[in-house]
C-alpha positions in Angstrom: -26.5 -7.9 10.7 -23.4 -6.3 12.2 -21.2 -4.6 9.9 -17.6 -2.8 9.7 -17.0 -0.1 7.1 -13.6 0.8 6.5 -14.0 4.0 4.9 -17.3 4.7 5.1 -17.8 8.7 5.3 -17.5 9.3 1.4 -19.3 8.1 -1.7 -19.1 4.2 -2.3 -18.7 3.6 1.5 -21.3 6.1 2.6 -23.9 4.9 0.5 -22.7 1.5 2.0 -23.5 2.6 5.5 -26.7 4.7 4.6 -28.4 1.6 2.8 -27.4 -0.7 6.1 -28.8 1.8 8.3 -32.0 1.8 6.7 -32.3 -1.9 6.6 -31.9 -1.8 10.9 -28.2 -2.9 10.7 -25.8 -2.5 13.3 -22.8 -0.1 11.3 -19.4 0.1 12.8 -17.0 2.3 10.7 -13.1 3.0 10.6 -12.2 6.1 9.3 -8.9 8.9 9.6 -12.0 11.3 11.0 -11.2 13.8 8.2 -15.2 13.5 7.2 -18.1 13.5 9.2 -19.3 9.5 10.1 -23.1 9.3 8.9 -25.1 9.8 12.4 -26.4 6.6 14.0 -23.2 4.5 13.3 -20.3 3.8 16.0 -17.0 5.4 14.8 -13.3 4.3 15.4 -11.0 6.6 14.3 -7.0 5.3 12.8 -4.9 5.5 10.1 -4.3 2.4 8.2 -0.7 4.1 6.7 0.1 4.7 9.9 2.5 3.5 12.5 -0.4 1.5 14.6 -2.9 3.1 12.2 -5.1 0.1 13.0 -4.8 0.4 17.0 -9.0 1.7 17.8 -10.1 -1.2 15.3 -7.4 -4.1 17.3 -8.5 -2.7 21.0 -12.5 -2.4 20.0 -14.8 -4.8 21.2 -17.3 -7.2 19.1 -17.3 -9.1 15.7 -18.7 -8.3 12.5 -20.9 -10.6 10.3 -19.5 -8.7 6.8 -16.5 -6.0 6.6 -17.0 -3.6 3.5 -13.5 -2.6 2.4 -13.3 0.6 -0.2 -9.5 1.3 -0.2 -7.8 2.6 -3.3 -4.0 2.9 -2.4 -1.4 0.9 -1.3 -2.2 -3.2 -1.2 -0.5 -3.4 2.4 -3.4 -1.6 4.1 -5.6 -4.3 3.0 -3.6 -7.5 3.7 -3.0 -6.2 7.4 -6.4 -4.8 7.9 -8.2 -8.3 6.8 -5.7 -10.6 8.6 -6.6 -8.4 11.9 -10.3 -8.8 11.1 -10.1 -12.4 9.9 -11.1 -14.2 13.3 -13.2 -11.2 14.1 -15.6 -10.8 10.9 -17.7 -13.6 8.8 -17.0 -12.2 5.2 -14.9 -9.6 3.5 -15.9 -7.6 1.1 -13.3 -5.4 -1.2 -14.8 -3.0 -4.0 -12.3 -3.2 -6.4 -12.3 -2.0 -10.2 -13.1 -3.1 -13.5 -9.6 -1.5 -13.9 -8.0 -5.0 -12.5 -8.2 -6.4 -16.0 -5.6 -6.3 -18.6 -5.9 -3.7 -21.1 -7.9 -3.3 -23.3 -10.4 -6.0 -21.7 -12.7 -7.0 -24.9 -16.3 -6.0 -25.1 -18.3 -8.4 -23.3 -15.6 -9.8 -20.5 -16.8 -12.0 -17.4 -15.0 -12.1 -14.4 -12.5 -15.3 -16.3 -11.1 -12.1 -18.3 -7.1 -11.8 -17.3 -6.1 -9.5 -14.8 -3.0 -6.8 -14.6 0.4 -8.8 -13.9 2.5 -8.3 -11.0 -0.1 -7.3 -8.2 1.2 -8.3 -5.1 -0.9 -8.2 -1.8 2.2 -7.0 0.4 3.1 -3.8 -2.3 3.5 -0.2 -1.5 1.2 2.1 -3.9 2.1 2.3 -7.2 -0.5 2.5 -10.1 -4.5 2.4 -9.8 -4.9 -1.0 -11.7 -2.4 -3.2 -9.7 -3.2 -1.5 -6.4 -7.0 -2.5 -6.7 -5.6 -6.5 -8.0 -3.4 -6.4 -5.0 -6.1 -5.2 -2.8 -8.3 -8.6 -4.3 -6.1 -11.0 -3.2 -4.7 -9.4 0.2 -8.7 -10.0 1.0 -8.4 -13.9 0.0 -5.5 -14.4 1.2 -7.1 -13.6 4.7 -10.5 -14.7 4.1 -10.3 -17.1 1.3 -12.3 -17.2 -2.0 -15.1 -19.0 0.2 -15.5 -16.0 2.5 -14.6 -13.1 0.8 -16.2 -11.2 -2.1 -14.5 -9.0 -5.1 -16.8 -6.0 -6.3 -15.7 -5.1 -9.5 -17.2 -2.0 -10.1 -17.1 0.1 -13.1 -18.1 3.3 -13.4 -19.7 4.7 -10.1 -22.7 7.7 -10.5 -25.0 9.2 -8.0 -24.8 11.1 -4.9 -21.8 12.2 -2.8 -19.8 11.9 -6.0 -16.5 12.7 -5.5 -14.6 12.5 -9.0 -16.0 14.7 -10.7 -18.1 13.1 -13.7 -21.8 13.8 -13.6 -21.6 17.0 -10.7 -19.4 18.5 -14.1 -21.7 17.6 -16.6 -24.6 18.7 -14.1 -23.3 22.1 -13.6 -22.4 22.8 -17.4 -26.2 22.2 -18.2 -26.9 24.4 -15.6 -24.9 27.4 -17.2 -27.4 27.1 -20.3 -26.4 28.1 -23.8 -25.0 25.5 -26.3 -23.6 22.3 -24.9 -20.8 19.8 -26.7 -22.6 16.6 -26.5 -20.5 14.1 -27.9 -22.2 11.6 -29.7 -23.2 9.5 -31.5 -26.5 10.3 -29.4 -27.5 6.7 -29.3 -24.0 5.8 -27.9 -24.8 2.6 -24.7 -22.8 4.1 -22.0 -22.7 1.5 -18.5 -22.5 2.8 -14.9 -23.7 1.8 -11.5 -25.1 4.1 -9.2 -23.4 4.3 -6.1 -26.6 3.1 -4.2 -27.9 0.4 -6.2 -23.9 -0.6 -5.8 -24.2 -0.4 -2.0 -27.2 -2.2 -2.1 -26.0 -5.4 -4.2 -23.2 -5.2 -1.9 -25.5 -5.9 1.4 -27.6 -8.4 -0.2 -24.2 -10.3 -1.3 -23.5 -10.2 2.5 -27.0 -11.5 3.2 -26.7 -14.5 0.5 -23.2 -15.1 2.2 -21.8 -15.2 -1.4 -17.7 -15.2 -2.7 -15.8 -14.2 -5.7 -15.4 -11.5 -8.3 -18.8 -10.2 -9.7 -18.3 -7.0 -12.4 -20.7 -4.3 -10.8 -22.4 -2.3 -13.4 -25.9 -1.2 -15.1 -26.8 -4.1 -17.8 -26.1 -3.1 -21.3 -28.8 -1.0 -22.8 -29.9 0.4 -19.7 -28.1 3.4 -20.4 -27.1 5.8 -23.8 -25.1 9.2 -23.5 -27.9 10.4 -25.4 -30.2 9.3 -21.6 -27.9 10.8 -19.5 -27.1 14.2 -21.1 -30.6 14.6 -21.5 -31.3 14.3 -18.2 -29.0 16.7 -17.1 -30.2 19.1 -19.3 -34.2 18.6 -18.1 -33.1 18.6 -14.7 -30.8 22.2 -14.1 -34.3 23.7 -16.3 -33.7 23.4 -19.7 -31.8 26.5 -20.4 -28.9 24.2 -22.4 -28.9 23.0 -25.7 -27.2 19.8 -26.6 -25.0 20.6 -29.7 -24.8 16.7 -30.6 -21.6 16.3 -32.2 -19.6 13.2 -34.2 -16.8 11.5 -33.1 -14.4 13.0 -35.2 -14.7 16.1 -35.1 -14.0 16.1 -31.1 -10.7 13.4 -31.5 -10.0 16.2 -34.1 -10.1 19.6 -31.7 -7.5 16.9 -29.8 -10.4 16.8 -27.0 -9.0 14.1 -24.2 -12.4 11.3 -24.0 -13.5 10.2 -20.6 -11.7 13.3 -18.8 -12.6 16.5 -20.6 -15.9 15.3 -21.8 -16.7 12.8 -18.7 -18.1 9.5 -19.2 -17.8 9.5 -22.9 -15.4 7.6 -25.0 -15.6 7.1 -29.0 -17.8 4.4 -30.2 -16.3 0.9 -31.7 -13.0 2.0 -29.3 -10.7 -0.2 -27.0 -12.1 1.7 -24.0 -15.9 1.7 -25.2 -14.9 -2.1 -24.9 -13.3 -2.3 -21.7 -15.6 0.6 -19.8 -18.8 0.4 -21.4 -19.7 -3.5 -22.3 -18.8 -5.5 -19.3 -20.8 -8.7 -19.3 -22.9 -8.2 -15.5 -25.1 -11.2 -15.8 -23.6 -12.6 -13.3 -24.1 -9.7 -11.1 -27.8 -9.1 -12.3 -28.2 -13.0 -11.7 -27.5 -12.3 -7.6 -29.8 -9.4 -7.2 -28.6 -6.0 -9.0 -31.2 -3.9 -9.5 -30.6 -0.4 -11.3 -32.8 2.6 -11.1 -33.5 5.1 -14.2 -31.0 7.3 -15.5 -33.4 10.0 -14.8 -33.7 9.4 -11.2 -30.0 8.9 -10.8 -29.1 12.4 -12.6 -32.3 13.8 -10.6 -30.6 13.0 -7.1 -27.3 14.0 -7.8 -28.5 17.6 -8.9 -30.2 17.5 -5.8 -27.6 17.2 -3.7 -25.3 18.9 -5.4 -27.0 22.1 -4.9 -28.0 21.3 -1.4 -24.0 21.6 -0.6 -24.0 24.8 -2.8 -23.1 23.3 -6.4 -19.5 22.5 -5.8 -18.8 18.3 -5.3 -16.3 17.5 -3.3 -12.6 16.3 -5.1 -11.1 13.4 -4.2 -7.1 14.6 -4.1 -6.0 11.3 -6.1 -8.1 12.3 -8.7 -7.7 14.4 -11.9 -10.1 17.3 -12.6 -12.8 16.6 -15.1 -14.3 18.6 -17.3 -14.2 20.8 -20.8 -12.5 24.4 -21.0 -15.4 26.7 -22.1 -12.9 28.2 -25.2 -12.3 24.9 -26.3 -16.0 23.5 -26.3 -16.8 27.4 -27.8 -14.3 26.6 -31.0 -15.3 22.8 -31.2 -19.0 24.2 -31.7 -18.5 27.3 -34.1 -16.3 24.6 -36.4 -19.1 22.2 -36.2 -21.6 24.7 -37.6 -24.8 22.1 -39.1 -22.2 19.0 -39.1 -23.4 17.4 -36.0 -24.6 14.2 -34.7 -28.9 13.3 -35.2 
């Protein structure tokens, strides 16, 4: 299989090329050359922003069988990227966002769930929801729902990280001593990690399907209760998990999902909408997730093979818990925590 990356030298769209490479692929990718393209592929370097931006992908020679889109910004890029590529390339493939659906989208939405109004495939950037819409139907508008596919992915895990979620959590375990772990412990928490992602990805290329699939772990692979617990075994045990209720963190006016990564409050709107996804249709094609442990186990891996600082996407805000606030939040909490 021959196969164009746009993107393709961070996170989702590396994993993307690793996982090709080791199935024997032949891996173009198209990148602004301001990361390292994984060695064995063929890299063009543009802009897509730019003036010409796309000049080294129109001038290159050959065709693709898939193209593997990751873009996160403005809609545009998209739309004139896959009508350049749509004589040249046999499928398109966008990873979008679970964040394309109204909010709050109900525990348990398929794909048929409604979608953010006014995303438009020729728009400018403008917020992360109607970008990632926008960027779904630029791609069918130039492939058409018979050639193209829409990877709704959720929460993303695992190496090369570059948000800031689990490389947080990992290194707070890491400094030892008493840990907020919000709870309840038993909490179901859903994710993808990025290489089981890349891999459902390539075998959607190989099955030549189409449409919107929502990309993440099946319920009750996952708990918070799993994955803190893994972090903590995994940086040597020197932290303590301090579980602690609900309450008492909304309370110390601690922001969910952001300060305390991955976590939102149980029986909430966004528990709903990030957490209990309906993926059956996505487990039906050939998603296959690996154990929590292994995931966490990987990531602390690499993390500390680049010297324990993950690299920060710029669009991005930082994650993570001030120590003085998680210190106060704890010696309030006293013997009141979660089991």
């Amino acid at each position: 299989m021959r196969l164009l990356v746009l993107g393709g030298t961070e996170f989702a769209g590396r994993a993307v090329v690793e996982a090709a490479l080791g199935r024997g692929w032949e891996v173009t990718v198209f990148h602004r050359g301001r990361h390292g393209a994984p060695p064995g592929v063929r890299s063009l370097l543009g802009d897509r922003t730019a003036v010409d931006g796309l000049a080294a992908l129109d001038e290159a020679a050959g065709e693709w069988d898939v193209v593997v889109d990751t873009w996160s910004a403005a809609p545009r890029a998209v739309r004139d990227t896959a009508r350049l590529l749509r004589g040249r390339a046999g499928r398109y493939v966008y990873v979008s966002s679970c964040s394309v659906y109204a909010w709050p989208a109900p525990a348990g939405y398929t794909e048929q769930a409604p979608v953010v109004a006014g995303a438009r495939a020729d728009a400018d950037q403008t917020e992360y929801p109607r970008d990632k819409r926008g960027g779904e139907l630029a791609a069918v508008d130039a492939f058409g729902a018979d050639r193209s596919v829409l990877v709704r992915a959720g929460l993303i895990l695992g190496p090369y990280e570059n948000v800031g979620r689990l490389p947080w959590w990992l290194n707070r375990m890491a400094r030892g001593g008493p840990v907020l772990a919000p709870g309840p412990r038993v909490l179901p928490v859903q994710y993808v990690d990025v290489r089981d992602l890349a891999e459902w990805i390539l075998g959607a290329a190989e099955r030549e399907l189409s449409g919107p699939y929502n990309l993440l772990g099946p319920q009750g692979h996952a708990t918070i209760g799993a994955l803190l617990e893994a972090c903590a075994e995994v940086t040597g045990g020197a932290a303590e998990l301090r579980w602690t209720a609900p309450e008492m963190i909304l309370q110390a006016g601690i922001e969910p999902w952001t300060q305390l990564p991955v976590w939102v409050p149980p029986d909430s709107e966004a528990h709903g909408a990030l957490h209990r996804a309906d993926v059956s249709r996505a487990v039906a094609t050939g998603l296959r997730c690996r154990p929590v442990a292994e995931t966490v186990a990987d990531t602390w891996r690499w993390l500390r093979a680049i010297g324990g600082t993950a690299p920060q996407r710029p669009d991005r805000t930082f994650k993570g818990l001030d120590p003085e606030v998680e210190a106060k939040v704890l010696a309030a909490e006293g013997g009141r925590g979660e089991p």
